[in-house]
C-alpha positions in Angstrom: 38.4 -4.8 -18.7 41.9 -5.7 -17.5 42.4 -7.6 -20.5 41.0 -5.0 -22.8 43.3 -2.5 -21.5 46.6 -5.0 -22.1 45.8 -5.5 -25.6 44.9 -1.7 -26.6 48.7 -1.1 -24.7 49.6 -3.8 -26.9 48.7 -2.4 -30.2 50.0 1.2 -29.0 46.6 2.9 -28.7 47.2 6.1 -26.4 43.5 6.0 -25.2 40.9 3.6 -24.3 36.9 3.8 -23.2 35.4 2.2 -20.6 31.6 1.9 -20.5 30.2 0.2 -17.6 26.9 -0.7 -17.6 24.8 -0.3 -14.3 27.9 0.0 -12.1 31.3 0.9 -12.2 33.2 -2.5 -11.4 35.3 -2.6 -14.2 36.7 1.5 -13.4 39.3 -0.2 -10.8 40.4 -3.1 -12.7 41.1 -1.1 -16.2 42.4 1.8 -13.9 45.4 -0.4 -12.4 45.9 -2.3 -15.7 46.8 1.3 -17.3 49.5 1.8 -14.6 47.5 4.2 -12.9 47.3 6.1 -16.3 51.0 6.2 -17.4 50.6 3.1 -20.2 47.3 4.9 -21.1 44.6 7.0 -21.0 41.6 5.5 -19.8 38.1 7.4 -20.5 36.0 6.3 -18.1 31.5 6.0 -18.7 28.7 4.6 -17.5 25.1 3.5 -19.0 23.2 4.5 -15.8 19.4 3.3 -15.0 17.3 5.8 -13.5 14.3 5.9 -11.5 11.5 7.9 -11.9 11.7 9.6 -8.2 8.7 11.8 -8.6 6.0 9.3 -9.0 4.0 10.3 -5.4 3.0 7.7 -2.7 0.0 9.2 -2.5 -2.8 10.2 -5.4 -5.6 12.7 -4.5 -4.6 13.5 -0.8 -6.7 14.2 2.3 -6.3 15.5 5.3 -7.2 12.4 7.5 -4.7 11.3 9.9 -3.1 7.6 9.8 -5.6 6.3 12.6 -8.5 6.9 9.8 -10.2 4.2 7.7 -7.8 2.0 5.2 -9.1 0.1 2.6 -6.5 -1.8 1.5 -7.3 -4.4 -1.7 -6.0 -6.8 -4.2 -7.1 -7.6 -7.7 -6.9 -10.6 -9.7 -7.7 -9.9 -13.5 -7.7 -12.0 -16.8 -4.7 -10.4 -18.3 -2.3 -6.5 -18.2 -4.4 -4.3 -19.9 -7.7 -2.5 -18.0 -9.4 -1.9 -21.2 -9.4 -5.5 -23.0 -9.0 -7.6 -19.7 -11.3 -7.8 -17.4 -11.4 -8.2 -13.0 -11.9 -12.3 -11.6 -11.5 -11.5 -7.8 -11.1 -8.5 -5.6 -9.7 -9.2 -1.9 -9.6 -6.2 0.6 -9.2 -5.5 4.2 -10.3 -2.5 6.5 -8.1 -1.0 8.2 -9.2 1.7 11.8 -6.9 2.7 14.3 -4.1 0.3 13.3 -5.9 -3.1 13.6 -8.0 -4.7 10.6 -11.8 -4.7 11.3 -13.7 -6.2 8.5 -13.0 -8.3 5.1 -13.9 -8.0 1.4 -13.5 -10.9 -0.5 -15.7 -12.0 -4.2 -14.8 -13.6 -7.4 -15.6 -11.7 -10.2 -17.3 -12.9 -13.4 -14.6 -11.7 -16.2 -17.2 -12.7 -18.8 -14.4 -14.4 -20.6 -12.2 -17.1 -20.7 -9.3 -16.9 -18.4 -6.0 -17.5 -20.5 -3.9 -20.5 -19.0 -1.1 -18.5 -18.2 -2.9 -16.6 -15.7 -4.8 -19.6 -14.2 -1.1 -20.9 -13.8 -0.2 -17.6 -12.0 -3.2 -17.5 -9.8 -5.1 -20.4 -9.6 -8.5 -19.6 -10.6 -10.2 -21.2 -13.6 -13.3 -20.2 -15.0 -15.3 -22.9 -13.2 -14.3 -20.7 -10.0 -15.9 -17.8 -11.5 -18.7 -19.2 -13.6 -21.5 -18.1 -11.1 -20.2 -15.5 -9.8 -21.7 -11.9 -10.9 -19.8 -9.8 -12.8 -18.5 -6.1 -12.1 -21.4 -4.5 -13.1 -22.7 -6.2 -10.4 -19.5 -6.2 -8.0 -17.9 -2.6 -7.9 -21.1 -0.7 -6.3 -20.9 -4.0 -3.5 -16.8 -3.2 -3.5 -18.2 1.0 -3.1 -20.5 0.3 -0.4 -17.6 -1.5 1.2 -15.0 1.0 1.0 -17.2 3.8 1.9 -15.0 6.9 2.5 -11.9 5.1 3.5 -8.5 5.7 1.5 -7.8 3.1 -1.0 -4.4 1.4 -0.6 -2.7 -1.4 -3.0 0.8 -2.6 -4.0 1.9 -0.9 -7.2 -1.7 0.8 -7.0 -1.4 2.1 -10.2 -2.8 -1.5 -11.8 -5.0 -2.1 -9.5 -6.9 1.1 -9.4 -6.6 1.3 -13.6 -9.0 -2.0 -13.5 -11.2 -0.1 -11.1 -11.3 3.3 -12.6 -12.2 1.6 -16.3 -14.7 -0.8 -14.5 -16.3 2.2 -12.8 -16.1 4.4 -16.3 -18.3 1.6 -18.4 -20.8 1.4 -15.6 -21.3 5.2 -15.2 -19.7 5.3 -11.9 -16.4 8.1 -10.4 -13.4 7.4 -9.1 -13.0 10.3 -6.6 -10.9 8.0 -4.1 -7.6 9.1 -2.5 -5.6 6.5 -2.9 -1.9 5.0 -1.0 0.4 2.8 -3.3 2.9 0.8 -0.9 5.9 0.2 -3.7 6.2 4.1 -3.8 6.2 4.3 0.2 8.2 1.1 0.5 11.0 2.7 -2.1 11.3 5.8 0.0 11.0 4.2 3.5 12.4 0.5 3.7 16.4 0.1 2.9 18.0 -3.3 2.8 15.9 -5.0 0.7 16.9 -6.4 -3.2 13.6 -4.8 -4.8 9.7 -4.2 -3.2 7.6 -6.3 -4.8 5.4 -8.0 -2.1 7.0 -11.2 -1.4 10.0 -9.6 -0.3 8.6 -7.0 1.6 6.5 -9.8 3.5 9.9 -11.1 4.1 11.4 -8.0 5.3 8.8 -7.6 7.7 7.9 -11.0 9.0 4.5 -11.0 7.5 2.6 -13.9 6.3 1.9 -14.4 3.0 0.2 -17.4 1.5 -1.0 -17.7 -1.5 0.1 -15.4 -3.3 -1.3 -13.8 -6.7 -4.5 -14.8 -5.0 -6.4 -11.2 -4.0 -8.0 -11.9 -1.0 -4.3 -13.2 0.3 -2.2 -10.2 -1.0 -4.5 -7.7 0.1 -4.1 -8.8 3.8 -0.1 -9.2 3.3 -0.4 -5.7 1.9 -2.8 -4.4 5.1 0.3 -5.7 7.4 2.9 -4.5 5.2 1.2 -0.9 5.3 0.7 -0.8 9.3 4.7 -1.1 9.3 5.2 1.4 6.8 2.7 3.5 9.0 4.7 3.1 12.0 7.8 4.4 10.5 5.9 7.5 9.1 5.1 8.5 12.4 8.4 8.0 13.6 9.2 10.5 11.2 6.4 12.9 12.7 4.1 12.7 10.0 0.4 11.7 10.9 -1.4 13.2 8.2 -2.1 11.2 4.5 -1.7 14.8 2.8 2.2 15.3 4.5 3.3 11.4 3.2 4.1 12.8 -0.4 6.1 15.9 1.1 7.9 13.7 3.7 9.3 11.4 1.3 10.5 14.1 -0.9 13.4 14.3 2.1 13.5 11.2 2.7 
């Protein structure tokens, strides 16, 4: 910017634009290379990136206090899109009072090849899933399991997508209030360079191995959540339906 500035002083322009993109470093620099504004005129802009800040932390609330059941799971899946990809592995935990209390953990039969890229990213072939049943199979075992506990996952809006269409072909509902930690992490947890899973692990001092592996991300999730929990009810809330109006503030 500083030398941009020179050279429109140079050719006698009496007015120059600045746009910044994502920050305003270069406002400083092109503001002391017009001589505080005497050489000339600087017009200063910014491309900004925005945030969509409305997107709730919590879908289809309940009145059940933060000491009820969690359910908090992990998918694996052949590929991005719920409708033409289909589930290989869910991992969850359950969550009462604070402290994990049982374990869900299955490969699922995608009834298709799994494309290299995602073996690469996750591990699992399709000799890991060859026998095992597939989601018509799994999801009413996954049901059972969850029972009428909230549903939590990291960037829950994936995971429940494969869920919901899964449930939708096999002529099941998905009535489930539902918790999605990136939301409550972007609201709650400062000091951190973004919130996807690994660095929240980080930030918290949980363990996570394996990771894009469900039954290993689900339980890095469950510990990630029991922090998030505990700053909630620092900040007096103690009911799942107050979380959305709580972070509105925060």
């Amino acid at each position: 910017a500083k030398n941009l500035v020179k050279r429109a002083i140079q050719w006698g322009h009496k007015a120059i634009a600045i746009t910044d993109h994502g920050d305003v470093q270069a406002f400083p620099e092109a503001y002391h290379a017009a001589d505080w504004g005497k050489a000339i005129k600087v017009l200063y802009g910014v491309e900004c990136y925005l945030v969509n800040d409305s997107a709730n932390a919590v879908v289809n609330p309940s009145d059940k206090d933060l000491n009820s059941e969690f359910v908090v799971f992990d998918i694996e899946t052949t590929g991005l899109s719920p409708v033409t990809e289909a589930i290989t592995e869910i991992g969850a935990v359950k969550i009462k009072d604070g402290q994990i209390v049982d374990s869900f953990n299955t490969f699922v039969n995608p009834l298709k090849p799994i494309p290299q890229k995602i073996v690469e990213l996750t591990g699992i072939t399709d000799a890991m899933v060859e026998d095992a049943q597939p989601i018509s199979v799994v999801l009413p075992q996954f049901y059972e399991f969850i029972g009428d506990a909230t549903l939590v996952a990291h960037n829950a809006g994936f995971d429940t997508s494969f869920i919901k269409n899964a449930a939708k072909e096999n002529g099941m509902e998905f009535n489930f209030c539902y918790v999605d930690t990136l939301e409550l992490s972007r609201s709650l947890v400062n000091g951190v360079k973004n919130y996807k899973l690994d660095t929240l692990t980080k930030h918290f001092n949980v363990k996570l191995e394996n990771h894009h592996r469900a039954c290993d991300d689900a339980a890095a999730t469950a510990q990630v959540f029991l922090k998030l929990i505990d700053i909630l009810k620092e900040k007096e809330v103690n009911k799942i339906c107050d979380i959305n109006n709580a972070l509105e503030g925060a």
